[in-house]
C-alpha positions in Angstrom: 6.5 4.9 -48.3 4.8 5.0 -44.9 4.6 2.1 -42.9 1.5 -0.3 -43.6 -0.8 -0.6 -40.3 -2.4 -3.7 -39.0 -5.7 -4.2 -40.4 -6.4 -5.4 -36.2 -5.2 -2.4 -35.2 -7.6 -0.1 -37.6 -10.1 -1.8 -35.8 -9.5 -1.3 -32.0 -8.7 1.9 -33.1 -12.7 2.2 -34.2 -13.4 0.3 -31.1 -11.0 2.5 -28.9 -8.4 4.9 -30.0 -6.6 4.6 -26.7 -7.0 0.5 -26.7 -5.2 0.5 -30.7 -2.4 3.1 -29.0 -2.0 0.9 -26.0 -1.4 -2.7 -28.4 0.8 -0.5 -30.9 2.9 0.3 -28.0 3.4 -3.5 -27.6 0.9 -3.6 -24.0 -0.3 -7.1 -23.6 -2.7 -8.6 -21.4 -3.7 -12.3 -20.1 -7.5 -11.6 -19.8 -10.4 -13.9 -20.8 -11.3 -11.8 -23.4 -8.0 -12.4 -25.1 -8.3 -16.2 -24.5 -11.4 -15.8 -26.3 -9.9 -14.5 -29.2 -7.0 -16.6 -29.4 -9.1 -19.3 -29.1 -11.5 -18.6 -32.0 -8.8 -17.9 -34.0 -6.3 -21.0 -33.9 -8.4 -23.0 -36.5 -8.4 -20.1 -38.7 -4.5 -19.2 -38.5 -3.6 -22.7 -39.7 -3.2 -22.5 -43.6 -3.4 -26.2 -43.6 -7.1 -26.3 -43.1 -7.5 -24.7 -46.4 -9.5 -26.9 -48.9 -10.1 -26.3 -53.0 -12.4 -23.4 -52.3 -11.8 -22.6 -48.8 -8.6 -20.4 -47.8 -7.2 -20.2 -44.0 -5.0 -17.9 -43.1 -4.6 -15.5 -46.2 -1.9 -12.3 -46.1 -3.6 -9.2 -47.8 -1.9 -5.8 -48.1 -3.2 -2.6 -49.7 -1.0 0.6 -50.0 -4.2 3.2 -51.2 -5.8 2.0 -47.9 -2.3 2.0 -46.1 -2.9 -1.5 -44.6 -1.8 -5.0 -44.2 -3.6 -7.7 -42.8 -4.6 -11.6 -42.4 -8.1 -13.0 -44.2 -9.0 -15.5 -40.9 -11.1 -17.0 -44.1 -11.6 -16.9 -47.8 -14.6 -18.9 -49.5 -14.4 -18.9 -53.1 -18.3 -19.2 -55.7 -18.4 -21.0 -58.8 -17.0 -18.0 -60.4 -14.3 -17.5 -58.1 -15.4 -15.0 -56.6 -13.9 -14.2 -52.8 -15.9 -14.1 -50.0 -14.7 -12.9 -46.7 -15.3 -14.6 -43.1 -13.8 -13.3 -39.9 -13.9 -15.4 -36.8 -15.4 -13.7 -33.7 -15.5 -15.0 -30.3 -18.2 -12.7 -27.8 -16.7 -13.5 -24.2 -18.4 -9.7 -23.2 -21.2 -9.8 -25.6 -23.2 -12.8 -25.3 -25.3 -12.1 -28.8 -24.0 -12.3 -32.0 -23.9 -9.1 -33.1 -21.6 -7.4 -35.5 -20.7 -4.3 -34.2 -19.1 -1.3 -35.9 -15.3 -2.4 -35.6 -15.8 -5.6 -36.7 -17.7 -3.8 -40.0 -14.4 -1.6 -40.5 -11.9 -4.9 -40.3 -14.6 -6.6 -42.8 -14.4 -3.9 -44.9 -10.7 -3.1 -45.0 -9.8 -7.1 -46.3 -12.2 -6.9 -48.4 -10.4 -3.1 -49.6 -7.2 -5.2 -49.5 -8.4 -7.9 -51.4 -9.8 -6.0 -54.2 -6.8 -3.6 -54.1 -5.1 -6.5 -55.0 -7.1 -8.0 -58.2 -9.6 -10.3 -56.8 -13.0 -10.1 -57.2 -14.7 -10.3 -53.6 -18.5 -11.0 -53.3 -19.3 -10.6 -49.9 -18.5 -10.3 -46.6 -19.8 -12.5 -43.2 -19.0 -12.3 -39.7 -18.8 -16.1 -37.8 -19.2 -16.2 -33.9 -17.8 -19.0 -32.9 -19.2 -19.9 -29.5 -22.0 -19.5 -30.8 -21.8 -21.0 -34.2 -23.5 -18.6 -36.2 -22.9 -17.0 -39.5 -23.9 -13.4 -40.4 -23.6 -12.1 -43.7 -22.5 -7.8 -44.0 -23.9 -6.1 -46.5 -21.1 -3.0 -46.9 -22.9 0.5 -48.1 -21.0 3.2 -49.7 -20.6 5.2 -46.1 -19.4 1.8 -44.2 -16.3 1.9 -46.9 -16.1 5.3 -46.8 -15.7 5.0 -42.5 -12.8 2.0 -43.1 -10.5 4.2 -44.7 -11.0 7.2 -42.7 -10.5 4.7 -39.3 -7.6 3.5 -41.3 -6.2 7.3 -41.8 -7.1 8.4 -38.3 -5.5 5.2 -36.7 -2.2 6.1 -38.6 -2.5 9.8 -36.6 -3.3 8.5 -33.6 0.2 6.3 -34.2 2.7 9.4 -35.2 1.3 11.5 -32.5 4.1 12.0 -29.7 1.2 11.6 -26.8 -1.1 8.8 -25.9 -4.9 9.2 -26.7 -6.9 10.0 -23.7 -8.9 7.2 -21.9 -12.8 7.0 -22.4 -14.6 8.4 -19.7 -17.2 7.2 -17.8 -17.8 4.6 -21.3 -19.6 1.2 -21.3 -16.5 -0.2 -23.4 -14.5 0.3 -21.0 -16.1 -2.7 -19.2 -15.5 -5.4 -21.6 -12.3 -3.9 -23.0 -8.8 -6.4 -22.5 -6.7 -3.7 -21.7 -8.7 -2.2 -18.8 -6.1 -3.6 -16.2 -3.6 -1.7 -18.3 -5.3 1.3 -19.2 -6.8 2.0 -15.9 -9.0 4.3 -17.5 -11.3 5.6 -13.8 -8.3 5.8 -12.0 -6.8 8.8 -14.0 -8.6 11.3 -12.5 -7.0 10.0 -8.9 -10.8 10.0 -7.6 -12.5 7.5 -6.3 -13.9 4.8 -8.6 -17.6 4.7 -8.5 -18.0 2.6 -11.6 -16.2 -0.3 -10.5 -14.5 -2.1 -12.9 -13.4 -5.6 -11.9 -9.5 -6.6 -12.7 -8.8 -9.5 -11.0 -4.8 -10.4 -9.8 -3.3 -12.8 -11.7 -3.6 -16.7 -10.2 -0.3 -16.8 -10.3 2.6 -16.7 -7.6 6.3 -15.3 -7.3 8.6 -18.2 -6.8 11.2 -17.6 -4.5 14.3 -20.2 -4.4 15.9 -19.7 -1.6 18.4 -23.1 -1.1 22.1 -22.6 -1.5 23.7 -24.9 -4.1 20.4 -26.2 -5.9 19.7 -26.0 -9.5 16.2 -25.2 -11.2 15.5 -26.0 -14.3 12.4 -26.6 -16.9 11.0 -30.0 -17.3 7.9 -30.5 -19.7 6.2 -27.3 -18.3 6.9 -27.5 -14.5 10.2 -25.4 -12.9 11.9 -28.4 -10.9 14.3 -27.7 -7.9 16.7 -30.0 -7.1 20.4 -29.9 -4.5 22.5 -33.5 -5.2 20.6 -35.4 -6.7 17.6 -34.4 -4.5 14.3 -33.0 -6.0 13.3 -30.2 -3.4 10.4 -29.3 -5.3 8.2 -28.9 -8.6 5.5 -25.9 -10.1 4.0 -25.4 -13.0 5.3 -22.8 -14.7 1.7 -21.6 -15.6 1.2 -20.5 -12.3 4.5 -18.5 -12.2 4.4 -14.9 -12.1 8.0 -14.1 -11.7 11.7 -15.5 -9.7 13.4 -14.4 -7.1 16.8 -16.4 -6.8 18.2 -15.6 -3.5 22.1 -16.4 -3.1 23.9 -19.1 -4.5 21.5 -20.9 -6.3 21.8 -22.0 -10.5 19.2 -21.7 -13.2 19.4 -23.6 -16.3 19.6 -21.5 -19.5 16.5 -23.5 -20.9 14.8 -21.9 -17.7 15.8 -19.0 -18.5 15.1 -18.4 -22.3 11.0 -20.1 -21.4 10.6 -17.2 -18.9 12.0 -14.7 -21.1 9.8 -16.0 -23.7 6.2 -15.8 -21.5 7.7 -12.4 -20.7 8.5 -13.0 -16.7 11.2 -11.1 -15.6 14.1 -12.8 -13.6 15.6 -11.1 -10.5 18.6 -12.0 -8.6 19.3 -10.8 -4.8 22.1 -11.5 -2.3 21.0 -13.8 0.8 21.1 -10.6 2.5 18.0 -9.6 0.4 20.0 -6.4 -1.9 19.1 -6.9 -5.5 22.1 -8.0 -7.6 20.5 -8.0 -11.1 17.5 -9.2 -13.1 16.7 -10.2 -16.6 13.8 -8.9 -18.6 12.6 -9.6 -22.1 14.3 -7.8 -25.3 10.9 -6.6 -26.5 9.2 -4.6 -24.4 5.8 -2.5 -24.0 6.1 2.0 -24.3 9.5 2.5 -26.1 8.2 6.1 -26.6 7.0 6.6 -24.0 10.7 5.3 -22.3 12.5 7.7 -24.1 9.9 11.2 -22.6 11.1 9.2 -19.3 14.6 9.5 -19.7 14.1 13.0 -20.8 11.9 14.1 -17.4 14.5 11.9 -14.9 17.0 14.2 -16.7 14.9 17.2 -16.4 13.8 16.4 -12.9 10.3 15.9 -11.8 10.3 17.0 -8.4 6.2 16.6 -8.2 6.6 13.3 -8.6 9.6 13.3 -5.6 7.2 15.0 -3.5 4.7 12.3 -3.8 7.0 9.4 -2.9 8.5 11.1 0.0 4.8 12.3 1.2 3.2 9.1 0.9 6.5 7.2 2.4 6.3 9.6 5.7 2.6 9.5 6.2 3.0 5.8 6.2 5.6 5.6 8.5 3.4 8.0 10.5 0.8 5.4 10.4 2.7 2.8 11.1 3.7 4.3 14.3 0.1 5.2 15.2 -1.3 2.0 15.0 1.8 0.2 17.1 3.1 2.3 19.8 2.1 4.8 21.4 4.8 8.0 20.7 1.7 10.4 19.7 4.2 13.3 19.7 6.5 11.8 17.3 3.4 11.0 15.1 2.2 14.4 15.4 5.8 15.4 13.8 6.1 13.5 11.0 2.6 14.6 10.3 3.8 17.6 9.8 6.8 16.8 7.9 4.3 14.9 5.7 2.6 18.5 4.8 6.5 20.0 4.9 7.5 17.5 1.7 4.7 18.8 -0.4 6.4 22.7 -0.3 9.9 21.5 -0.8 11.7 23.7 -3.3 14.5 21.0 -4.7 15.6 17.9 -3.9 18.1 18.7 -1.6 15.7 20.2 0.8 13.3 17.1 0.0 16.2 14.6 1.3 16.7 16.9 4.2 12.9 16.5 5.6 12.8 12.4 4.7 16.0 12.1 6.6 14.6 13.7 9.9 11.7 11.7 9.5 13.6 8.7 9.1 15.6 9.6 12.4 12.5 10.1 14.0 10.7 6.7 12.8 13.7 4.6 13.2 14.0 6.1 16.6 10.9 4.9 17.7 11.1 1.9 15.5 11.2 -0.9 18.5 8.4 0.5 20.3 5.8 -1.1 18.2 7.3 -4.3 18.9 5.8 -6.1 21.9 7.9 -5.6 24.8 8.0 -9.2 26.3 9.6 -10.0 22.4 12.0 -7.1 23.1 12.8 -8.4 26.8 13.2 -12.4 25.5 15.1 -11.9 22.1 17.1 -9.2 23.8 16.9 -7.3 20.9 18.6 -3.8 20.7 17.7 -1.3 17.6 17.8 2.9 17.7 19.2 3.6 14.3 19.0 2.2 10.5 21.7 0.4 9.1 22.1 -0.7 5.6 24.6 -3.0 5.0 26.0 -4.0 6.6 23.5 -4.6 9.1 24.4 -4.3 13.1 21.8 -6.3 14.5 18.8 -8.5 13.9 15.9 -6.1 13.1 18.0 -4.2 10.3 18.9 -7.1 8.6 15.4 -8.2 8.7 14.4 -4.8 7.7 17.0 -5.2 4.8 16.1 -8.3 3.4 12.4 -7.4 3.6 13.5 -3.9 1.2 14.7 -5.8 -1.1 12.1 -8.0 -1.5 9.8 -5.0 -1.9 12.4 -3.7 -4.3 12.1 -7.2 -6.8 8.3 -6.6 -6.6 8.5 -2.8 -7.5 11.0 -3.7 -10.1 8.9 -6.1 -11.6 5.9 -3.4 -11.7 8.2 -0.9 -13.8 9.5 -3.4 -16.4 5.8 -4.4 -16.8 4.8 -1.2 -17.9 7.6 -0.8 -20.0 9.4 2.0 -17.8 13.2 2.2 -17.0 13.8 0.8 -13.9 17.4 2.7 -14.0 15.9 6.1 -15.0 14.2 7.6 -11.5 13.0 10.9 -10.4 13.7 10.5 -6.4 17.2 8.4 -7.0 20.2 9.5 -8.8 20.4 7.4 -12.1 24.2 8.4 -11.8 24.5 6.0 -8.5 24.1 2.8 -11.2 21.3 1.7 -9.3 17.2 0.9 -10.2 16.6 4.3 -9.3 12.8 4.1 -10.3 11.9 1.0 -8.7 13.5 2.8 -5.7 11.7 5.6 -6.3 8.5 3.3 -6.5 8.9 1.2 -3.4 9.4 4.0 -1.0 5.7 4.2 -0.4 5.6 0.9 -0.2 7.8 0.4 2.8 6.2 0.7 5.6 3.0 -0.7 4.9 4.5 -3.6 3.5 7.7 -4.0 4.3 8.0 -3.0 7.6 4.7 -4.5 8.8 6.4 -8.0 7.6 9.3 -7.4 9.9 7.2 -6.2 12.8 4.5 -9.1 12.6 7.3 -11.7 12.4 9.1 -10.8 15.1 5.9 -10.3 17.5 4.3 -13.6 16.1 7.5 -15.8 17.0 7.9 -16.1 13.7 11.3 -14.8 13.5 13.9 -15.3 16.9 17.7 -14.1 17.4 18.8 -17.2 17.1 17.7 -17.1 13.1 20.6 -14.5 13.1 24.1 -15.1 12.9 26.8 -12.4 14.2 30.3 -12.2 13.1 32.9 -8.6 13.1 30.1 -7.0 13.9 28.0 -7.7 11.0 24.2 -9.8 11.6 23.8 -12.4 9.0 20.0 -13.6 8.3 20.2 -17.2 8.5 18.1 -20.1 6.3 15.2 -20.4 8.3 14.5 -16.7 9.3 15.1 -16.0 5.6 12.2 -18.5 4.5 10.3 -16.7 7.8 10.6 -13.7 6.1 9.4 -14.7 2.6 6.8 -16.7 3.5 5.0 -13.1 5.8 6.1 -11.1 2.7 4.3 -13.0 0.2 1.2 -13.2 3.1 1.2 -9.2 3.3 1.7 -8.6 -0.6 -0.3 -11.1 -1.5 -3.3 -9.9 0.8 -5.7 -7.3 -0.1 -6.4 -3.7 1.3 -9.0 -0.9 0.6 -7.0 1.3 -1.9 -7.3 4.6 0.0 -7.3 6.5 -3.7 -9.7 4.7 -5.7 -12.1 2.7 -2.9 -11.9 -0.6 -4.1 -9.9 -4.2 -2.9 -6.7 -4.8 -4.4 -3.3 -6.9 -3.5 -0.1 -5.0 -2.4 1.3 -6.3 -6.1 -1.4 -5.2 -7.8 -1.1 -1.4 -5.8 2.5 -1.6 -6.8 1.7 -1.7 -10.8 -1.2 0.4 -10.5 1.2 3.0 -9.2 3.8 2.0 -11.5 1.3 2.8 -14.3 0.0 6.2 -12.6 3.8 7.3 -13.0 3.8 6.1 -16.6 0.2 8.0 -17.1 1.8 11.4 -15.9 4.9 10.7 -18.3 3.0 10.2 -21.4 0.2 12.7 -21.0 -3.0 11.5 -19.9 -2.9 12.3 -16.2 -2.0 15.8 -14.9 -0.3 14.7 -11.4 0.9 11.5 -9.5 -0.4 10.6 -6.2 0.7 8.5 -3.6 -0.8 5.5 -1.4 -1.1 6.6 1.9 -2.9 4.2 4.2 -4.9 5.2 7.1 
């Protein structure tokens, strides 16, 4: 027997075929629209509300149809007779008009009702907001269109690759999943139809204290160190934890962000990225498993485009700070060199004489009279353990980057482990290291170089012992604080033309990878800024 399909999901599939693929695939979104919904529906999902001749919350199923679904309402006549009401909230829509989907969801319970031997008299649509009822008369053809949506959604599920996005559509406007479908920015063009997807008001929480304990307290994430309460949030305005060194989390903590699907990630007080923790159910299985099969494969387009986009924006960088217009003009031209590599090997051969040659050059966009006072000394790039102040700024400030990029890849449902630049045989995040390399300079490194020319961050926030520079408390919370300032703050995307965040840029991009993996875009760009 095949496997029954949502009666929901039949009807986003009439709505969108893409928007039923996306949900099937377990994509979920926070939007208004969805509030909406959820909204209009929590009267209706409560069986208790049901009275002698009034049903909430009633489970139909019909195997001719293929279907299985929830009646938000069942009114029985005198003869006991079914009626039909679904509850519709119009968020988008601001009339109460019953469009064709919500005809194919009316007409599939009413299918599943009959299916299973009860007489049903009618159907009606009720808008809640605005408190009208509107009665559907079903023809012949409107029956006839149910089961066929219901037959083309089950395709459209056992197909190995994702439906194409709508182009240039009106629904994509007031669809939920716009932020996840990013249905303009497929073509890697720029977006003249502006679609607005606001950034979540919500912020990364970074706990930074050695020896304190966070744990959940009716709905707010308290901090406390001996008996001490360092500080409270609500966990509704949490996007995500960094836990930074020696510092505990409650297992009640825990399990509510695993349950509001907010990943966990735990880094060193050097900033390297120990671990994280990520939800057990998770958007794109399928999809996972072509990604697995490509990082196996190899993808070097896609390891072209990291490297390119990482070298042009070290190139940047460098033109906008200093003054070594010869060393810009070369990594120019290693940026063109990356795009007509033949294998990785030859790839990681032109990133690393870029890297010499950015690194080289790396103190002369910070101010001299800093340089002169802090006394500080840096020619080449050490990872850990770091030799000197500005690589274990630069350190902690990558793996910051890191947390965020990892974060983008679980929230598309991608492997973080399973990369296309990186070896997955190293044990290591490979994509999320993939990701952030774009991300590095403009980000990363611009944190490092504004903190050090603002004052922000001094040599005495640095700690040296056997040779090895230790970031201390106060140049670590420095650091955070300019990181989530630069992340947080918004840039013209130089690909699609509109404002963004640097956390937003990093799941777009996170997506854009994902959209090359299961089909619906033919290459993968990377952000260069200018």
């Amino acid at each position: 027997m095949s496997e029954l399909i949502p009666i929901s999901l039949v009807a986003h599939h009439a709505f969108c075929p893409r928007r039923a693929w996306l949900e099937a695939m377990g994509e979920a979104t926070d939007t208004h629209q969805v509030a909406a919904g959820i909204q209009a529906h929590t009267p209706a999902d409560d069986p208790a509300g049901s009275r002698s001749r009034r049903h909430r919350a009633v489970d139909v199923v019909s195997h001719d149809l293929g279907v299985i679904g929830r009646c938000d309402t069942v009114e029985l006549d005198d003869d006991a007779a079914m009626t039909v009401v679904e509850h519709k909230a119009t968020p988008i829509r601001r009339r109460p008009e019953v469009t064709e989907p919500m005809r194919v969801q009316v007409a599939l319970l009413a299918g599943a009702l009959a299916d299973m031997g009860y007489p049903v008299a009618g159907q009606a649509i009720y808008f809640t907001n605005h408190r009208t009822r509107v009665e559907v008369i079903l023809s012949a053809e409107d029956k006839a269109l149910a089961r066929e949506m219901a037959t083309a959604t089950a395709r459209t599920l056992a197909s190995d690759q994702a439906p194409p996005p709508l182009e240039d559509d009106r629904r994509c406007s007031r669809c939920s999943h716009i932020s996840v479908c990013l249905p303009d920015e497929r073509a890697l063009e720029p977006v003249t139809r502006r679609i607005v997807v606001a950034d979540p008001d919500t912020q990364v929480l970074h706990l930074t204290t050695a020896g304190s304990r966070a744990y959940i307290n009716r709905g707010r994430i308290e901090v406390s160190k001996s008996g001490e309460k360092l500080g409270t949030f609500p966990i509704e305005r949490v996007q995500g934890l960094v836990v930074h060194g020696n510092v505990d989390l409650s297992s009640g903590l825990i399990r509510e962000l695993l349950w509001r699907s907010l990943s966990v990630v735990w880094c060193t007080s050097s900033g390297r990225v120990t671990g994280w923790a990520q939800p057990a159910q998770g958007p794109n299985g399928g999809p996972r498993l072509l990604q697995h099969v490509a990082s196996h494969n190899g993808r070097i387009d896609l390891a072209r485009q990291f490297i390119a986009a990482k070298i042009a924006n070290q190139a940047t960088l460098l033109r906008r700070h200093s003054t070594e217009t010869d060393v810009v003009a070369r990594l120019r031209a290693l940026q063109r060199h990356v795009l007509d590599a033949p294998s990785l090997t030859d790839l990681f051969g032109i990133e690393g004489e870029a890297a010499a040659r950015y690194f080289e050059n790396f103190l002369t966009m910070i101010r001299p009279k800093i340089i002169d006072a802090e006394e500080l000394a840096f020619s080449t790039r050490t990872r850990r353990p770091a030799r000197d102040p500005v690589n274990a700024a630069l350190n902690f400030c990558y793996g910051l980057a890191t947390a965020d990029a990892l974060r983008a890849v679980v929230a598309c449902g991608l492997d973080p482990n399973a990369g296309f630049l990186h070896s997955s045989g190293r044990n290591k995040p490979a994509l999320a290291l993939d990701l952030v390399e774009e991300f590095r300079a403009p980000v990363a490194d611009s944190v490092v170089i504004n903190a050090f020319n603002n004052g922000e961050l001094r040599t005495r926030d640095f700690s040296t012992a056997l040779g090895t520079t230790r970031l201390g408390e106060r140049g670590r919370r420095a650091l955070i604080a300019g990181y989530e300032r630069r992340v947080t703050g918004k840039f013209r995307h130089p690909i699609f033309g509109y404002d963004v965040t640097w956390r937003r840029a990093m799941e777009i991009q996170a997506r854009l990878v994902l959209g090359v993996i299961d089909g619906t875009q033919p290459r993968y760009q990377g952000i260069k800024i200018r």
